[in-house]
Steps between C-alpha positions, in 0.01 A plus 500: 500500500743701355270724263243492780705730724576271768810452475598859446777587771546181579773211488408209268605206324389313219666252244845550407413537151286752516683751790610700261191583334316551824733780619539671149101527479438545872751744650303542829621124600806414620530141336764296660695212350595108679221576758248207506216715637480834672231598765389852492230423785228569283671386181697157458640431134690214421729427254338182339356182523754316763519872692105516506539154693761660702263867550213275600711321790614810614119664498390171679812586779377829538180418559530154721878403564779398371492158567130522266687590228759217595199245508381613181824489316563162652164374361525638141871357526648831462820618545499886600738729703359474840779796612288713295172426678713493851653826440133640480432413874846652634 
């Protein structure tokens, strides 16, 4: 995504071991660090496996409800920050 040009002016995240390498090569992103996923509206990155889990509640919020993304947690016995899904719908 990055070399593709979507993420240029941007905020992103991406795996803590690799941060560093994304901002020294990509200088148009603003990479931040102990985010689990950022939503740019047309962009969402995530951080890494357990914060893709975490991105995809919060896309399936956004685009049903909250309590959707509770439901589907609850079924994959997941344990996610429902504050950050609930402080999407303030």
């Amino acid at each position: 995504m990055a070399q593709s040009g979507l993420l240029d002016n941007k905020k992103a995240v991406t795996h803590w071991m690799d941060t560093d390498r994304l901002q020294r090569e990509y200088n148009k992103i603003t990479v931040l660090q102990g985010e689990k996923y950022v939503d740019e509206t047309t962009v969402i990155t995530s951080a890494g496996i357990s914060s893709g889990i975490d991105m995809c509640l919060h896309i399936v919020s956004k685009l049903l409800n909250p309590d959707a993304a509770e439901t589907a947690a609850k079924r994959m016995e997941y344990n996610f920050n429902n504050e950050l899904i609930l402080n999407l719908h303030k």
